[in-house]
TORKOL-4160 file (C-alpha; in steps of 0.2 Angstrom, whole numbers, padded with zeros to 4 digits, m for minus):
407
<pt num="1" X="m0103" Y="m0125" Z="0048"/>
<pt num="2" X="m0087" Y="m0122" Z="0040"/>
<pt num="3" X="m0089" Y="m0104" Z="0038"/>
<pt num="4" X="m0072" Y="m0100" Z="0030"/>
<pt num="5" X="m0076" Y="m0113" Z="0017"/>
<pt num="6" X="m0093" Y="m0106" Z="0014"/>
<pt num="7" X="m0084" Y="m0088" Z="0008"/>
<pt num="8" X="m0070" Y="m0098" Z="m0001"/>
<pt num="9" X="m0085" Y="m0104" Z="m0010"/>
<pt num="10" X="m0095" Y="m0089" Z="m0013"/>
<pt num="11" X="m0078" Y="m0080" Z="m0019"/>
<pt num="12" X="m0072" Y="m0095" Z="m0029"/>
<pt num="13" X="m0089" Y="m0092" Z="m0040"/>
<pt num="14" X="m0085" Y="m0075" Z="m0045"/>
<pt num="15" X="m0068" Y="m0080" Z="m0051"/>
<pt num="16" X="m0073" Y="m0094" Z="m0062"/>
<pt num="17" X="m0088" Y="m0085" Z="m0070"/>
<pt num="18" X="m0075" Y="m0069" Z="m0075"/>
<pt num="19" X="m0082" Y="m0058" Z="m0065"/>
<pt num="20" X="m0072" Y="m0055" Z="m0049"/>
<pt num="21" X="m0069" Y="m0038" Z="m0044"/>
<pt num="22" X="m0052" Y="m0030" Z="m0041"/>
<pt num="23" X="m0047" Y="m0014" Z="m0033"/>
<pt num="24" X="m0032" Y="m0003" Z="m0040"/>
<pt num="25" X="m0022" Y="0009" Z="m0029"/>
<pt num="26" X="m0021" Y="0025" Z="m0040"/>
<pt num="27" X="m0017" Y="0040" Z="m0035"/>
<pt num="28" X="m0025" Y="0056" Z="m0042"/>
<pt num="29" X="m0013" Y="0072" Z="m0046"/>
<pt num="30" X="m0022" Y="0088" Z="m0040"/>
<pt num="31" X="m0020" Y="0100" Z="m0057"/>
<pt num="32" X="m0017" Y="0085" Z="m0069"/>
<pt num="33" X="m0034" Y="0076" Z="m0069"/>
<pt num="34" X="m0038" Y="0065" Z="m0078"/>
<pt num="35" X="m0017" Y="0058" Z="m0076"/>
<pt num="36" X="m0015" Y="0048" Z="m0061"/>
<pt num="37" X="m0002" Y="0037" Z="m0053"/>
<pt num="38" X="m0005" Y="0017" Z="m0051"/>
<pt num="39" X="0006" Y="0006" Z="m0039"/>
<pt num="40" X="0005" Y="m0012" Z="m0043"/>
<pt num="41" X="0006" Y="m0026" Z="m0033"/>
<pt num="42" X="0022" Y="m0028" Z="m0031"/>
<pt num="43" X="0024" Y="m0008" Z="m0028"/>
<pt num="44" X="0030" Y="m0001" Z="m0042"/>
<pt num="45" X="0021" Y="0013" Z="m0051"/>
<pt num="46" X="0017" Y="0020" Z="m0069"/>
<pt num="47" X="0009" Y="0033" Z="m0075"/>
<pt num="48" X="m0009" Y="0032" Z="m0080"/>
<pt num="49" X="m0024" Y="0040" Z="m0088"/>
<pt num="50" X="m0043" Y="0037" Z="m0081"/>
<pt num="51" X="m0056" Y="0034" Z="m0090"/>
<pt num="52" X="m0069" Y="0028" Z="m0078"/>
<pt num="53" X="m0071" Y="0043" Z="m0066"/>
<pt num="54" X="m0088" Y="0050" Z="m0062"/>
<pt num="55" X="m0078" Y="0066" Z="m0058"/>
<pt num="56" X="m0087" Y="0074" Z="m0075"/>
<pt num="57" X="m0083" Y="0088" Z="m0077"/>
<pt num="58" X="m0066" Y="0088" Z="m0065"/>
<pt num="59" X="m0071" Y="0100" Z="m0053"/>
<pt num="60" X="m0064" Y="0089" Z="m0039"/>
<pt num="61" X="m0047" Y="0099" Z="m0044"/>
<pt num="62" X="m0055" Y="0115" Z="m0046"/>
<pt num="63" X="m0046" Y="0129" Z="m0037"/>
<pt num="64" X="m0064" Y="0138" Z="m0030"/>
<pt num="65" X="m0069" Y="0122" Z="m0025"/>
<pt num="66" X="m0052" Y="0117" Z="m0015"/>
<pt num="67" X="m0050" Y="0134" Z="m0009"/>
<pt num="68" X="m0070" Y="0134" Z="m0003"/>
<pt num="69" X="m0063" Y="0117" Z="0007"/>
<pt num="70" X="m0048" Y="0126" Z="0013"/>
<pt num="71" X="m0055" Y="0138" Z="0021"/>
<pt num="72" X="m0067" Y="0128" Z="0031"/>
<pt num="73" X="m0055" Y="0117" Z="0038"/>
<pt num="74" X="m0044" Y="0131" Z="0044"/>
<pt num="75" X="m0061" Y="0138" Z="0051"/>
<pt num="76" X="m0069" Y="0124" Z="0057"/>
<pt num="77" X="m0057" Y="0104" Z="0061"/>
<pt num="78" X="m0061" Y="0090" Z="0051"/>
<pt num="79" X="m0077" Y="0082" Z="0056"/>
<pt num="80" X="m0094" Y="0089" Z="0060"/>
<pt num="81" X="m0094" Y="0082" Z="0077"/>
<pt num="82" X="m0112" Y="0073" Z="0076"/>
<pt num="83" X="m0129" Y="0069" Z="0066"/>
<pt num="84" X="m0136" Y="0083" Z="0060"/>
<pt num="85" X="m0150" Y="0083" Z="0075"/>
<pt num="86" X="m0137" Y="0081" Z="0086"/>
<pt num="87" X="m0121" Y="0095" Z="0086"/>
<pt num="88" X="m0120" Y="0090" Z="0065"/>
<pt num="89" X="m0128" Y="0105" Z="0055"/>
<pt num="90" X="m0118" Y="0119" Z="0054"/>
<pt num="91" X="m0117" Y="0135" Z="0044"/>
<pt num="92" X="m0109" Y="0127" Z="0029"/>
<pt num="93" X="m0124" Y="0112" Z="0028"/>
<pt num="94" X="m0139" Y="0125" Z="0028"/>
<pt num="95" X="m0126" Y="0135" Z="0015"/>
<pt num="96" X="m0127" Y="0120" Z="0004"/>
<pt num="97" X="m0145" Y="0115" Z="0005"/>
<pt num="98" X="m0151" Y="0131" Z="0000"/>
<pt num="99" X="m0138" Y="0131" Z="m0014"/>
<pt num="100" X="m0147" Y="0115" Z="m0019"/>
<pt num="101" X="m0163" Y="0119" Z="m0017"/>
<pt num="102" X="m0161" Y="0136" Z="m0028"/>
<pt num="103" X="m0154" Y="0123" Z="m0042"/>
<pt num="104" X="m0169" Y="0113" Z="m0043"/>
<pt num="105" X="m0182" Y="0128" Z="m0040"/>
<pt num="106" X="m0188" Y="0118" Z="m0023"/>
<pt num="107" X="m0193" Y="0124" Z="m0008"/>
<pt num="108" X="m0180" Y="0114" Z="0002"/>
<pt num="109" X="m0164" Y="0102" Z="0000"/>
<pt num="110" X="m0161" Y="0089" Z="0013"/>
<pt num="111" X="m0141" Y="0082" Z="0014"/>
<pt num="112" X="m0136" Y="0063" Z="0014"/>
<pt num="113" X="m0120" Y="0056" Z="0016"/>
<pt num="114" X="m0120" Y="0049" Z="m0003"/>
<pt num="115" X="m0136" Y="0046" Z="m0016"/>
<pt num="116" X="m0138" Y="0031" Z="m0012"/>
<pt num="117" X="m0143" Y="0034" Z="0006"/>
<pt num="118" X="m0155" Y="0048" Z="m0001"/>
<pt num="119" X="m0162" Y="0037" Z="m0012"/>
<pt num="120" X="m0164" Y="0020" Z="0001"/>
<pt num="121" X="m0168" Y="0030" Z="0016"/>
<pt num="122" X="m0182" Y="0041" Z="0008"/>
<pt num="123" X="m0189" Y="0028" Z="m0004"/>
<pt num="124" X="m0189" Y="0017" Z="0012"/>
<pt num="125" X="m0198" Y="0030" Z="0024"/>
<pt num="126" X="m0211" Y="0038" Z="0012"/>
<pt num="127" X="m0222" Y="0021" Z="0017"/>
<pt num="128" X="m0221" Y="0028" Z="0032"/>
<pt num="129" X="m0229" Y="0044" Z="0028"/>
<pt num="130" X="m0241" Y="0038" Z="0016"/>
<pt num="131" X="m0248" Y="0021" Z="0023"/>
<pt num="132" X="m0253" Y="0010" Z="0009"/>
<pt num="133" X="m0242" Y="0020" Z="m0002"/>
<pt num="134" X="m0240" Y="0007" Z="m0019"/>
<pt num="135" X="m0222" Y="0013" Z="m0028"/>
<pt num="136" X="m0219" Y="0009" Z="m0047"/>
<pt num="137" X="m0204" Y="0008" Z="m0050"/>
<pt num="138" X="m0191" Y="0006" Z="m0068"/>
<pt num="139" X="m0183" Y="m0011" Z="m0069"/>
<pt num="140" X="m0167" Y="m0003" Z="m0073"/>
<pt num="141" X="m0167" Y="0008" Z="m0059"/>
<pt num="142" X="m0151" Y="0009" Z="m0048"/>
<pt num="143" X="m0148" Y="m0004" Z="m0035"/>
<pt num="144" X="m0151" Y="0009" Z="m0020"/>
<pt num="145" X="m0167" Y="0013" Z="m0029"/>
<pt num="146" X="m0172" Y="m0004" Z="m0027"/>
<pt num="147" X="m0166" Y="m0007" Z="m0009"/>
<pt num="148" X="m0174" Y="0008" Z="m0003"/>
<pt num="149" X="m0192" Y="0001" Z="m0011"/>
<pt num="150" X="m0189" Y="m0019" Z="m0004"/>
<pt num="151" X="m0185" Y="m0012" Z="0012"/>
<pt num="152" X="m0201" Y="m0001" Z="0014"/>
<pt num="153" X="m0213" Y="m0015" Z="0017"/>
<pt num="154" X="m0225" Y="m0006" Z="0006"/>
<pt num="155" X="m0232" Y="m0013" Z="m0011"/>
<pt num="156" X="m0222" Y="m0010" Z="m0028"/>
<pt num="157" X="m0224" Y="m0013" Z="m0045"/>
<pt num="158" X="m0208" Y="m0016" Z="m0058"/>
<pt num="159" X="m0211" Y="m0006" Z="m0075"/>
<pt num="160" X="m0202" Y="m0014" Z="m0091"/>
<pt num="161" X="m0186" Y="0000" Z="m0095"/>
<pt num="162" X="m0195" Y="0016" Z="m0099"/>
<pt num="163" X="m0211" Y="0006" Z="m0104"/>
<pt num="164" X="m0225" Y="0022" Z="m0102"/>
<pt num="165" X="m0238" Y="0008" Z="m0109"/>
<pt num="166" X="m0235" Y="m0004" Z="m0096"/>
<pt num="167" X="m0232" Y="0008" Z="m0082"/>
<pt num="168" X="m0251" Y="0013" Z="m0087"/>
<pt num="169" X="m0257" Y="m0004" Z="m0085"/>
<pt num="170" X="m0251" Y="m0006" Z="m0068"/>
<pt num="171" X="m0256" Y="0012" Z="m0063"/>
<pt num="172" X="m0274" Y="0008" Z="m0070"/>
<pt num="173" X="m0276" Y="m0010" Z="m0061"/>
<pt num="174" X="m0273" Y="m0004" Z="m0044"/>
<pt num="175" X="m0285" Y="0005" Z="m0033"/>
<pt num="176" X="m0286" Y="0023" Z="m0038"/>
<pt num="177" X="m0290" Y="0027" Z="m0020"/>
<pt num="178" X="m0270" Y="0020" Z="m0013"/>
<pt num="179" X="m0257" Y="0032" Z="m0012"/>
<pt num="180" X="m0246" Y="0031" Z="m0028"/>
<pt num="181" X="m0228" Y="0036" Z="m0031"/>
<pt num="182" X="m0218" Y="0034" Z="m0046"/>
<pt num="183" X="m0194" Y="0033" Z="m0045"/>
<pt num="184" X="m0186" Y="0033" Z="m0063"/>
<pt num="185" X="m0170" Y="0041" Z="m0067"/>
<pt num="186" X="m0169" Y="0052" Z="m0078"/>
<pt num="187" X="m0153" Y="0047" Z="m0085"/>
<pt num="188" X="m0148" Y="0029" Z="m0084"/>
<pt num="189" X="m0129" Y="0026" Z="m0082"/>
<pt num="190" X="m0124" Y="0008" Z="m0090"/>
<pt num="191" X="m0134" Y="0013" Z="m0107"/>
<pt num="192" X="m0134" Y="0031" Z="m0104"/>
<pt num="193" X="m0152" Y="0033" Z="m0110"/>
<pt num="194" X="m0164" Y="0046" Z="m0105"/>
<pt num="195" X="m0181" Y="0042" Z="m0094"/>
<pt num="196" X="m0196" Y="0048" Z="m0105"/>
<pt num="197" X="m0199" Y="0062" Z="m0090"/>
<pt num="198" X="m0214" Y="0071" Z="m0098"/>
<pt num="199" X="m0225" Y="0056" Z="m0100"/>
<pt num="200" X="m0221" Y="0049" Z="m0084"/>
<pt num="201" X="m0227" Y="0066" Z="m0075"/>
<pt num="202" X="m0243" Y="0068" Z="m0088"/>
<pt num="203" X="m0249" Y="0047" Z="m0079"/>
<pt num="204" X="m0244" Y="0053" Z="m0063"/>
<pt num="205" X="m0255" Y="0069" Z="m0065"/>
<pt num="206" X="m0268" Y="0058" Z="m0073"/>
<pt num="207" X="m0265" Y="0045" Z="m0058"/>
<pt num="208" X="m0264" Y="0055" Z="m0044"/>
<pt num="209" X="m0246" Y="0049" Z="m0041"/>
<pt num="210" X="m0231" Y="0057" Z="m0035"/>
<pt num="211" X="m0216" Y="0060" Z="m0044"/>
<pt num="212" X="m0197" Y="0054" Z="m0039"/>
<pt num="213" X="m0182" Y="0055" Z="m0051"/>
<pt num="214" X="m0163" Y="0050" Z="m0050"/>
<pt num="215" X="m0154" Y="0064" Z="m0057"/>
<pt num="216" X="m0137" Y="0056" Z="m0051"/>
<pt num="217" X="m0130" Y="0057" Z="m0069"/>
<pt num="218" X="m0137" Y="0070" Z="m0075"/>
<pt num="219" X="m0136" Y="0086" Z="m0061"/>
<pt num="220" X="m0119" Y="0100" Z="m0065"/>
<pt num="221" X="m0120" Y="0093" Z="m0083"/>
<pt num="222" X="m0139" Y="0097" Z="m0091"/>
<pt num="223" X="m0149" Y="0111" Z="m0091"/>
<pt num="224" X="m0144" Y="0129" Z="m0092"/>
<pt num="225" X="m0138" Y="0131" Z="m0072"/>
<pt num="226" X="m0134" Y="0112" Z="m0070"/>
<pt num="227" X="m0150" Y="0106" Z="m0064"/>
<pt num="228" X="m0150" Y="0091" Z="m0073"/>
<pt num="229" X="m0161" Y="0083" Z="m0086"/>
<pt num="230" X="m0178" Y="0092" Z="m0079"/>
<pt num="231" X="m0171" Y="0108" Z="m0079"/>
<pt num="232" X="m0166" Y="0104" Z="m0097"/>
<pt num="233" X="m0183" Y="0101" Z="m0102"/>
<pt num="234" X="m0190" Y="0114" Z="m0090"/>
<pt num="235" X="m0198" Y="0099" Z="m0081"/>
<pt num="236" X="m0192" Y="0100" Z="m0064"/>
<pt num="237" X="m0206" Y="0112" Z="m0056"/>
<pt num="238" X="m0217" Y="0093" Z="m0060"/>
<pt num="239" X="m0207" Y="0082" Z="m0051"/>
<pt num="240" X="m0210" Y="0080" Z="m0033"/>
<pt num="241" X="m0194" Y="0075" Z="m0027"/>
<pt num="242" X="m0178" Y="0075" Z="m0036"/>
<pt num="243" X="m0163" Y="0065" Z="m0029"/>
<pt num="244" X="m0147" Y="0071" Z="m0033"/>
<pt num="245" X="m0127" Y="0067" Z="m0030"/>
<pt num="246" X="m0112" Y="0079" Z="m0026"/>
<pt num="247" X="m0098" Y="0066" Z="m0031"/>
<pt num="248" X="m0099" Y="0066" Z="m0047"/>
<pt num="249" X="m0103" Y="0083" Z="m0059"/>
<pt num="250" X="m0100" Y="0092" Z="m0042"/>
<pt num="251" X="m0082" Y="0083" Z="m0041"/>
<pt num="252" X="m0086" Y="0081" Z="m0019"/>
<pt num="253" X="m0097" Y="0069" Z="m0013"/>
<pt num="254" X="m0114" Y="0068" Z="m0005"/>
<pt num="255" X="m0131" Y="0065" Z="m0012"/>
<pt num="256" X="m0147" Y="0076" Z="m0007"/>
<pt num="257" X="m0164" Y="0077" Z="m0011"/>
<pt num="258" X="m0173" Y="0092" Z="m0016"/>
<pt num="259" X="m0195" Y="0095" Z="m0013"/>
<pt num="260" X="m0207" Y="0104" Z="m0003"/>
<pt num="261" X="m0201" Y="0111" Z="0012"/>
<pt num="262" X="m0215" Y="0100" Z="0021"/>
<pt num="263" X="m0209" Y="0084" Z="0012"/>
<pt num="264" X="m0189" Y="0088" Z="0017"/>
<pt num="265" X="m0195" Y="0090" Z="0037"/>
<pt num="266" X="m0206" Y="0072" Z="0036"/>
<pt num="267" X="m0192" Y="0064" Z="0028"/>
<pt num="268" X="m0177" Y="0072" Z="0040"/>
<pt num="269" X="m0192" Y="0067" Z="0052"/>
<pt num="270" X="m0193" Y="0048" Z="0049"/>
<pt num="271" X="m0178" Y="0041" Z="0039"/>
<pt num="272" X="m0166" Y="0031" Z="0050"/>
<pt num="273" X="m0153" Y="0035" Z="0037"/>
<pt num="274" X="m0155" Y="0052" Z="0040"/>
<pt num="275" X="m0157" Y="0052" Z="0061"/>
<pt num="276" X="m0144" Y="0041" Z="0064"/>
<pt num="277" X="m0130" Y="0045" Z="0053"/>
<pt num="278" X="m0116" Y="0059" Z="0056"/>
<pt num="279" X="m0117" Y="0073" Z="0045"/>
<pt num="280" X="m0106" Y="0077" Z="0032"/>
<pt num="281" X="m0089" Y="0086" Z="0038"/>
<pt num="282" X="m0091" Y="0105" Z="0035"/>
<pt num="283" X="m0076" Y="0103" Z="0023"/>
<pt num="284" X="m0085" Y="0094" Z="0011"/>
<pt num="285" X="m0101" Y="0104" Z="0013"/>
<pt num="286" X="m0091" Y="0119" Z="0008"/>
<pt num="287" X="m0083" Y="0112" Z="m0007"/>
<pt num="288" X="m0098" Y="0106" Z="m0014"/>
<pt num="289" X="m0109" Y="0121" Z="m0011"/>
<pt num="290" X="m0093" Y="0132" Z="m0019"/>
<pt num="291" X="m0096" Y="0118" Z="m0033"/>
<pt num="292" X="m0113" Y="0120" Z="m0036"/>
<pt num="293" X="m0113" Y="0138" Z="m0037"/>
<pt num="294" X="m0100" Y="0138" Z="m0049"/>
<pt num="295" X="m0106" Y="0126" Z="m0060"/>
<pt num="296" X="m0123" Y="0137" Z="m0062"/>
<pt num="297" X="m0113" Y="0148" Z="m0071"/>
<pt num="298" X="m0100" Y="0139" Z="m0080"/>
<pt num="299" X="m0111" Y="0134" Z="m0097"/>
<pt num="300" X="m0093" Y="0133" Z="m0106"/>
<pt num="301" X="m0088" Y="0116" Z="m0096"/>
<pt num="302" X="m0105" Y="0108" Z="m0096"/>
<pt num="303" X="m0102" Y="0112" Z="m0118"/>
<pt num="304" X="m0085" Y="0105" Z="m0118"/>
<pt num="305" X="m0091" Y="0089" Z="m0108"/>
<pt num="306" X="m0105" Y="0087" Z="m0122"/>
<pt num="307" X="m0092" Y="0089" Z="m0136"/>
<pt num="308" X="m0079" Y="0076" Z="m0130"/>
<pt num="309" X="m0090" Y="0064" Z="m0128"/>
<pt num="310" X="m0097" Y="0067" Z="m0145"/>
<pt num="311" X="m0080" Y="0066" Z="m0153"/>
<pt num="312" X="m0074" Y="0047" Z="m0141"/>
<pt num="313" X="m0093" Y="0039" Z="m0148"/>
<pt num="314" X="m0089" Y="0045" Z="m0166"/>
<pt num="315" X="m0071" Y="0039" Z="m0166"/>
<pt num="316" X="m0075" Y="0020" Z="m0158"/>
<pt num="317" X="m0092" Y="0020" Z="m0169"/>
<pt num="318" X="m0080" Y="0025" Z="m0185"/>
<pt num="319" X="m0069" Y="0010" Z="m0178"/>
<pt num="320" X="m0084" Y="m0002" Z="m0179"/>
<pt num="321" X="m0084" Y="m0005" Z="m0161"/>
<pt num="322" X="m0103" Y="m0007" Z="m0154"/>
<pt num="323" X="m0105" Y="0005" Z="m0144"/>
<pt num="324" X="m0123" Y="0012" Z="m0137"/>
<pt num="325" X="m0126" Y="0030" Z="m0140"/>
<pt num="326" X="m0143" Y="0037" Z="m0134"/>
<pt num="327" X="m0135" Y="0056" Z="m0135"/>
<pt num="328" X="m0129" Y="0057" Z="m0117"/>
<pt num="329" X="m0112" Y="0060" Z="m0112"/>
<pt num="330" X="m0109" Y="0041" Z="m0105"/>
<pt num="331" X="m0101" Y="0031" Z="m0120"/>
<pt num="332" X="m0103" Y="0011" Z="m0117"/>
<pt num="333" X="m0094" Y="m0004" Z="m0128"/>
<pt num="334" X="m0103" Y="m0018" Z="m0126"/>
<pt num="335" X="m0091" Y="m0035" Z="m0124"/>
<pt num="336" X="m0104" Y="m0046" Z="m0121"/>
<pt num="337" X="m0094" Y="m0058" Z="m0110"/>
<pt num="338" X="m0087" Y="m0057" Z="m0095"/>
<pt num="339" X="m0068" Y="m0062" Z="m0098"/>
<pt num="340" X="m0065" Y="m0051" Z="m0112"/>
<pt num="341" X="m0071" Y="m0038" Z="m0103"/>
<pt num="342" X="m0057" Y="m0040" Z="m0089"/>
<pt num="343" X="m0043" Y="m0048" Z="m0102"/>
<pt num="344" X="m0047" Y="m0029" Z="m0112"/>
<pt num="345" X="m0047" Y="m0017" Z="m0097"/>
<pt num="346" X="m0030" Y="m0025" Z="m0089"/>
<pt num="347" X="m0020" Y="m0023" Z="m0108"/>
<pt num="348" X="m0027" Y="m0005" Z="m0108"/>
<pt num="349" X="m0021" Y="m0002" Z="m0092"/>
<pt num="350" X="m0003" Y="m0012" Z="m0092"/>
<pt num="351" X="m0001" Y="m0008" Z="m0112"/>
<pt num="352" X="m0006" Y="0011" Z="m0113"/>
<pt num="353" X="m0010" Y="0016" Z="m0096"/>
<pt num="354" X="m0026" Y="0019" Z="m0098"/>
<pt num="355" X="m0039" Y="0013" Z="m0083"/>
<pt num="356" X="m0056" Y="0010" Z="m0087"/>
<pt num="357" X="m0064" Y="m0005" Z="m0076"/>
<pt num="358" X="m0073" Y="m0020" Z="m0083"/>
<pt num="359" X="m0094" Y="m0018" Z="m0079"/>
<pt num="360" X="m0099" Y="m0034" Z="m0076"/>
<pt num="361" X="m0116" Y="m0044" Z="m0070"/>
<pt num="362" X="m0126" Y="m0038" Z="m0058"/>
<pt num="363" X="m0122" Y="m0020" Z="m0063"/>
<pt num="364" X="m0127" Y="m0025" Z="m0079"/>
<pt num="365" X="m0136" Y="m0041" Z="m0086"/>
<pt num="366" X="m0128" Y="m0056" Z="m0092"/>
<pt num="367" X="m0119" Y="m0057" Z="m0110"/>
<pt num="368" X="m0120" Y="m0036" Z="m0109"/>
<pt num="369" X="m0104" Y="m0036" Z="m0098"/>
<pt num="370" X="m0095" Y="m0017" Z="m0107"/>
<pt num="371" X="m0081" Y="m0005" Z="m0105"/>
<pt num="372" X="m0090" Y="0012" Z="m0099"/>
<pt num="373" X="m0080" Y="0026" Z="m0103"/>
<pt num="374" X="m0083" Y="0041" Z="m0095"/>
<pt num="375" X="m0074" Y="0058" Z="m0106"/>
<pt num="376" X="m0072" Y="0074" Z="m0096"/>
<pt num="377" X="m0066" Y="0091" Z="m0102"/>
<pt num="378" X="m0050" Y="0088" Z="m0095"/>
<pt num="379" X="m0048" Y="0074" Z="m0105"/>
<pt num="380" X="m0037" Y="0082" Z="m0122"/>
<pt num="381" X="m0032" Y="0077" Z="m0139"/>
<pt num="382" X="m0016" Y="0067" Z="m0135"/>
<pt num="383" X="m0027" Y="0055" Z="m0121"/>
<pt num="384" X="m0041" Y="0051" Z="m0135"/>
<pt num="385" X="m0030" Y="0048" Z="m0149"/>
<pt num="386" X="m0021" Y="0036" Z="m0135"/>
<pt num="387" X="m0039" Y="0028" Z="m0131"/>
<pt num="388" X="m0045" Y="0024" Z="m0150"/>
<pt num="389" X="m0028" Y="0018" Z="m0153"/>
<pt num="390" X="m0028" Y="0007" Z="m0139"/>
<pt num="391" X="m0045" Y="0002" Z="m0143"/>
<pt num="392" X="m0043" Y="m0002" Z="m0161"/>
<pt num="393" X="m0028" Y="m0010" Z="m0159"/>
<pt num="394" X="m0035" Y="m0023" Z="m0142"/>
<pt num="395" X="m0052" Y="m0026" Z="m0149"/>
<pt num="396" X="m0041" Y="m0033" Z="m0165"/>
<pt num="397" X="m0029" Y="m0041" Z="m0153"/>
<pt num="398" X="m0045" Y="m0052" Z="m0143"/>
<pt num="399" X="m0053" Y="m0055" Z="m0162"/>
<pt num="400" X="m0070" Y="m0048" Z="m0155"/>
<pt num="401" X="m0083" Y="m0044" Z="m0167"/>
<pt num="402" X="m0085" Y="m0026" Z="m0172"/>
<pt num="403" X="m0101" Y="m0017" Z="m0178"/>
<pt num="404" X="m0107" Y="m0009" Z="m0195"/>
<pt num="405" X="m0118" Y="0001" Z="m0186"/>
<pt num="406" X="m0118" Y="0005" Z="m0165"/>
<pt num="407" X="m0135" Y="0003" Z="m0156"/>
């Protein structure tokens, strides 16, 4: 076996179907988000503007939130100095869980190193609790929503995209004796659409099921203390468990989930992903907890988010761009091919500095491939008249076909 050839090969694939992934160094400037710094290849640098950060709401340069960090590291080093069974849960994890657990009205909170391990490890351990547990699960769902439920070993069943009809007809052709659980998001990130939460929880009431929901893209930014889309609807007491990240809205990183206080201790219990991984370093425990308190209470930035990406979807969709507006504050152009979708985001970025990266197949399906922009409140006047300009004058540029009306 010529095992060198074999990755030549796999990577050579990429690269001729458009859809080769590139890093770029950029350096964020604390106090002048979303402006940043790239160095090129060859090491010289230029100014640029972000486009593509999941720092929404840019509390990753907010001064309670750095200070919170500060003073943790002067009290405390760098590391947390285990897993949390082991030496790894200190004063400023509990601080956070219970932060968490008051956002979402839970009982508990349990910490993760990122969302996705919440998600894999505890979609992956709940067969464990519940033996014969069957999970239905949204096609679209992230990919650490899906790993999590191929790695349980349990049965599943893949609903059609927010499909309440069809996720009936697989709830109703199982045995209504079996364990059920029910993982959506509640909103999805490529599109940016909403999950249809209510009628999810009346089936899993009417099925006996239990209720898990993503609110990755949604927690700091919905609902009246930034409890996400359930809080918004007033949903959340309905939802069994709610997984949730702190690198994005919250501007740290992190993911969590929040339930019972019984379902947090079998999970912490059970998942490998939780036993056997060193906690979070108290730093960034801190931070996130100053974050998440703040946030509760700063309606103003979760109103300007809203606003700015009103205004971007209703200056590319008055440019005939196809965008894909389903009222949240994600805002996708659909390219539909893969290498005009990296030919457009390297003009933005060496042209007008602008940095938004390509999404590509698998994120999203063939002949969908987009530029996702992701505006912020620290994203002002001057960088959006840069952007649509930009925009309108590329999209003419690569002759791609503009819109009358945006999906």
């Amino acid at each position: 076996m010529d095992y060198t050839a074999k990755l030549d090969q796999a990577l050579n694939k990429l690269h001729e179907e458009g859809r080769y992934r590139t890093f770029i160094d950029i350096e964020r400037e604390n106090g002048n988000f979303p402006h940043a710094t790239w160095t090129r290849p060859d090491g010289s640098k230029r100014p640029i503007t972000v486009w593509c950060g999941n720092d929404y709401l840019g509390m990753g340069q907010h001064p309670v939130v750095l200070a919170a960090m500060h003073e943790a590291i002067d009290a405390t080093g760098a590391g947390s100095g285990g897993t949390r069974n082991i030496s790894g849960t200190t004063v400023y994890h509990k601080r956070l869980e219970a932060e968490l657990a008051d956002l979402h009205g839970k009982e508990a909170a349990l910490l993760f190193t990122s969302a996705y391990i919440a998600n894999d490890a505890t979609l992956s351990t709940l067969p464990k609790l519940f033996p014969g547990l069957i999970i239905y699960s949204d096609e679209l769902n992230h990919a650490s929503m899906i790993e999590g439920v191929r790695r349980n070993g349990g049965a599943k069943r893949v609903f059609r995209h927010n499909d309440v009809e069809h996720l009936r007809e697989l709830l109703a052709a199982d045995d209504p004796e079996a364990p059920k659980l029910i993982a959506f998001e509640s909103v999805y990130s490529m599109d940016g659409d909403f999950g249809p939460i209510e009628a999810i929880c009346d089936l899993a009431d009417e099925f006996n099921a239990l209720t898990y929901i993503d609110e990755v893209h949604a927690v700091g930014m919905y609902g009246p203390r930034g409890g996400g889309v359930t809080e918004r609807d007033r949903l959340a007491h309905r939802l069994d468990i709610i997984n949730g990240t702190l690198a994005k809205a919250f501007g740290v990183m992190g993911g969590y989930i929040a339930a019972s206080a019984k379902m947090c201790d079998a999970v912490r219990s059970y998942a490998p992903g939780f036993i056997f991984t060193t906690s979070l370093p108290p730093a960034v425990a801190a931070g996130a907890a100053a974050s998440v308190a703040h946030l509760k209470k700063d309606q103003e930035r979760r109103d300007q988010h809203q606003t700015q990406a009103k205004i971007l979807k209703t200056r590319l969709k008055g440019l005939g761009l196809p965008i894909i507006d389903h009222g949240s504050h994600i805002v996708p152009v659909i390219v539909g091919d893969p290498v005009h979708t990296k030919q457009l985001s390297d003009m933005l970025l060496e042209q007008f500095g602008i940095y938004v990266q390509p999404i590509n197949f698998p994120t999203v399906p063939r002949g969908t491939e987009r530029l996702r922009f992701t505006p912020s409140p620290v994203h002002g006047p001057d960088e959006m008249d840069t952007l649509v300009r930009a925009m309108d004058e590329l999209w003419s540029q690569c002759a791609l076909n503009r819109a009358e009306m945006s999906a």
